[in-house]
N, C-alpha and C positions, 0 to 999 in steps of 0.2 A: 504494500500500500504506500502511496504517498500520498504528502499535504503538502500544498504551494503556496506561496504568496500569489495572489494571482491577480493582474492588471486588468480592464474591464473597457476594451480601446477605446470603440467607439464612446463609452457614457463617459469618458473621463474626456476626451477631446469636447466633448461638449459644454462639461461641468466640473470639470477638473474632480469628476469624484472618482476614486478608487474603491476598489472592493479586495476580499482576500477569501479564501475558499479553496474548494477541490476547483479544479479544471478541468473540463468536460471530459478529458480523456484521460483521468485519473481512476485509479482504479476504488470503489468507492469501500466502504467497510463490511459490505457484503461480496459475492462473489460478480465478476464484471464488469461496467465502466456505467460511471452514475455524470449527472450535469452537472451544472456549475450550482454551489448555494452561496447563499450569503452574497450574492453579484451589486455591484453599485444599481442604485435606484430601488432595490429591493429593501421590503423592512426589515430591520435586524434581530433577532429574538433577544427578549430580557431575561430569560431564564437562565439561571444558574448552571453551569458545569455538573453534569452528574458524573460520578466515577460506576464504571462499568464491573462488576464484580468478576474478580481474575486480569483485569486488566494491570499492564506493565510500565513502570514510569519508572526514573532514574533516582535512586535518592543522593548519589554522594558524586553528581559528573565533572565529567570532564571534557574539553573539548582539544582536538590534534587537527591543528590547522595545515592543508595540503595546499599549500601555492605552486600551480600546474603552468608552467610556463615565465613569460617576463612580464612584470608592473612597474609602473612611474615611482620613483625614486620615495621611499616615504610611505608607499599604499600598504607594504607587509606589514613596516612596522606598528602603524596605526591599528591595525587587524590585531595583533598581536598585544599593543596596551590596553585596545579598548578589552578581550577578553581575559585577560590578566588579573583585570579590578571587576569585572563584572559580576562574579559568582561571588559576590559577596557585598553587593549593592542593593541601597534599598529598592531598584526595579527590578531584581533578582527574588527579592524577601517576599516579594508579592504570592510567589509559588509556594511558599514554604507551606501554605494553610491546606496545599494538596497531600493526601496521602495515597499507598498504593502498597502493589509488590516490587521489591526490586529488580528489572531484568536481569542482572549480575549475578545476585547473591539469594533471589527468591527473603529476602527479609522484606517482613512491612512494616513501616513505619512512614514519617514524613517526609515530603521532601525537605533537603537541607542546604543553608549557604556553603559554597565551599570552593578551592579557589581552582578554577577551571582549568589553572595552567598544571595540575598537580599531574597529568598522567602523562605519556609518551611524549616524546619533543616535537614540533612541526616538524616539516619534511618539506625541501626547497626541492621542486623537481624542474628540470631547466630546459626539459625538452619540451617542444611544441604541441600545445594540443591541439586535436582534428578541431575544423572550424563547425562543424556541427559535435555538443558533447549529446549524445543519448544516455539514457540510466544505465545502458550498459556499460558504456564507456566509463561512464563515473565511477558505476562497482570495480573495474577492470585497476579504475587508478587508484582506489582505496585499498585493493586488495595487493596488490604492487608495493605501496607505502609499507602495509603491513607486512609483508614479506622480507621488504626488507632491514626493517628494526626487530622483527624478528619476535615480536608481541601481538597480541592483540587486548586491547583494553576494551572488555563490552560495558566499563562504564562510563566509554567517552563517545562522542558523537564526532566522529571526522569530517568535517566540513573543506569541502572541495573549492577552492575560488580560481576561478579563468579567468583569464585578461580578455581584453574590448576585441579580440581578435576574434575568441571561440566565442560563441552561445549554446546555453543547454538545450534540447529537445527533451517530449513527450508524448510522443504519439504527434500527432500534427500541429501542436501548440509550440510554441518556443517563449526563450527569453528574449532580454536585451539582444541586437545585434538578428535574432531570427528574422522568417519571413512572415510568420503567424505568432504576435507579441501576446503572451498568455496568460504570464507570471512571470516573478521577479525571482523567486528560491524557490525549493520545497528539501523536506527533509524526509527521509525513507529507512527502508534497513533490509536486509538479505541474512540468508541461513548461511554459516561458514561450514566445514568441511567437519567440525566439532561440535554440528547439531545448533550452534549457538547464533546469538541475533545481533548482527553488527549495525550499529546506526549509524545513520553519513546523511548530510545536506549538501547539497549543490549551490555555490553562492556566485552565479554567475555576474559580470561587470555590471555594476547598475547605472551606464551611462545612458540611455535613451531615457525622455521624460515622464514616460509613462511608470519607471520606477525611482523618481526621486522627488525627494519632499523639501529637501533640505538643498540640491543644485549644485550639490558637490558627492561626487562619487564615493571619496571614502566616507566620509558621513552618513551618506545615503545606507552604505554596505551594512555599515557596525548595527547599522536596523533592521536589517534584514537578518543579519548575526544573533543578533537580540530575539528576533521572531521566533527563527529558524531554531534555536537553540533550548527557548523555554519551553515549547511545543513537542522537541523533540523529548526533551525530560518530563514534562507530566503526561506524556500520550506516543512514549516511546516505540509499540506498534500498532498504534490506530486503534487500541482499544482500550484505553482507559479514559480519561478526561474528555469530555464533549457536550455539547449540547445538545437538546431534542433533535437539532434542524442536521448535527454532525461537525456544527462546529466548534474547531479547538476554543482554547483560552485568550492566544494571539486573533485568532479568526477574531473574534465577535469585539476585538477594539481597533480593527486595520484601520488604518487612514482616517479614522473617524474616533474618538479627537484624533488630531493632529497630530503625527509623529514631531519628539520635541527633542532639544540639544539639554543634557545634563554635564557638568564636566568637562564639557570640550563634546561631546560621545552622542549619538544620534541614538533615539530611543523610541519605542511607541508602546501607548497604554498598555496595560495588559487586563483583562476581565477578574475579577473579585468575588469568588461565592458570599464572602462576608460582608462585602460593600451590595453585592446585586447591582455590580456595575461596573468602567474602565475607571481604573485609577493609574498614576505614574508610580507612585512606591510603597511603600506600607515597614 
C-alpha cells in the first residue's frame, strides 16, 4: 500500500487549493486500486483518527536519508538538520497521544519522541537516477542502501530524495518534473527476504508549484519530510491510524491550515484526536 501527498492540478491552478490523499492509482486498504479522497474542493471529515485493532505504527523511529544522485550545494544538509531536531519537536509531540503495536518489536505502547538520526547513517549515492523513478525502482534503491551497510533497521523509515532531474511515478500519476502531476511524496513499505516490513518514502524534488507553499525547495521538502515521516510512524502499513473516509493524521490537515516555517524548518499541521482538530504542536 501507499499514501501520497497528492496535488489536485487542475483545483489548485484555479484556487490555489491543494489537497492530500491516496491517488487514484494507489493501491487502497483493501484489495485493488481505490480514487482519490480527501481531493481539494471536497469536504474534509472532523472525525477523529480511529486506530484499527492489530494495526502497526512505529514507537521509537528513525529515519536513513538516501540522497540518489546530485543536489544544489546546501539541499542534503538542510535535509539532514531539519531531521536531526525533529523527532523531538513539539510538531513531533503531537503523535505521541497515538498508541499501537510496534512493527519492530511487536511491543504496544505509545508512540514516543526520539531522535530520528539514532539509526543507520545516510547513504550518498552519486550515480544517476533513471528520469522516471517507479516504486520499483525506489525499492530496488533502498534495498541496494541496505545491502550495503549491511543492516536493516525496521524501525526507521528510509526516505529516498531525487534531484529536479528524476520524478517518481505510480501507475500513471507522477510527481514534480512528470507528465501526469499527482502528488508530491508518498510513503510505503515491502516484505524483505526475512519475512519483515521495510518502510521507505519517496521524496521527490519539490520544485514545480503545484508542490510548494513556502517557494523555496528545500523548505518546501522538510514538509513533505514532516508528512511523509509522521504518517509513516503512526500508520506504518496502512493499517493503523485513519479516518472513516481512510484518511491519515497528515491527510486530514494538508494545505489546509497552511503549511508554516518553525525554526528556520517548513512544517504543516498535523490532526489531534484530543484537540478534534489541526494543530502545529502540543
Amino acid at each position: 500500500m501507499k499514501k501520497a501527498l497528492v496535488f489536485v492540478f487542475a483545483a489548485a491552478l484555479a484556487t490555489s487549493a491543494f489537497a492530500q490523499g491516496n491517488s487514484d492509482n494507489e493501491v487502497t486498504r483493501g484489495n485493488g486500486f481505490g480514487s482519490p479522497n480527501n481531493q481539494a474542493g471536497q469536504a474534509r471529515s472532523s472525525s477523529n483518527l480511529v486506530y484499527h485493532s492489530g494495526g502497526k505504527v512505529i514507537l521509537h523511529a528513525h529515519v536513513v536519508m538516501i540522497f540518489w544522485g546530485s543536489f544544489p550545494s546546501g539541499y542534503t544538509t538542510n535535509m539532514q538538520n531539519f531531521r536531526n531536531q525533529f523527532g523531538t519537536t513539539g510538531e513531533y509531540n503531537t503523535i505521541t497521544q497515538y498508541t499501537g503495536i510496534d512493527d519492530a518489536t511487536g511491543t504496544t505502547g505509545a508512540i514516543a519522541l526520539n531522535n530520528l538520526a539514532g539509526g543507520p547513517i545516510d547513504y550518498f549515492d552519486t550515480s544517476t537516477p533513471p528520469t522516471n523513478c517507479t516504486d520499483a525502482v525506489v525499492q530496488a534503491e533502498v534495498k541496494k542502501v541496505i545491502a550495503a551497510q549491511g543492516t536493516t533497521d525496521y524501525s526507521a523509515i528510509y526516505e529516498v530524495f531525487i534531484p529536479s532531474g528524476s520524478y517518481s511515478s505510480s501507475g500513471t500519476s507522477t510527481s514534480c518534473g512528470g507528465p501526469n502531476l499527482a502528488y508530491c511524496a508518498y510513503h510505503s513499505h515491502y516484505v524483505d527476504g526475512a519475512s519483515k516490513n521495510v518502510k521507505y518514502s519517496i521524496e521527490p524534488w519539490a520544485g514545480c508549484s503545484g508542490c510548494q507553499a513556502f517557494g523555496n525547495t528545500s523548505t518546501d521538502q522538510e514538509h513533505f519530510v514532516c508528512h511523509e515521516t509522521r504518517e509513516a510512524v503512526t500508520d506504518a502499513l496502512g493499517n493503523a491510524w485513519f479516518d472513516t473516509r481512510g484518511s491519515e493524521a497528515d491527510d486530514k490537515c494538508a494545505w489546509s491550515p497552511a503549511p508554516f516555517i518553525s525554526g528556520g524548518y517548513g512544517y504543516q499541521y498535523e490532526w489531534s484526536n484530543l484537540n478534534s482538530g489541526c494543530i502545529q504542536t502540543r
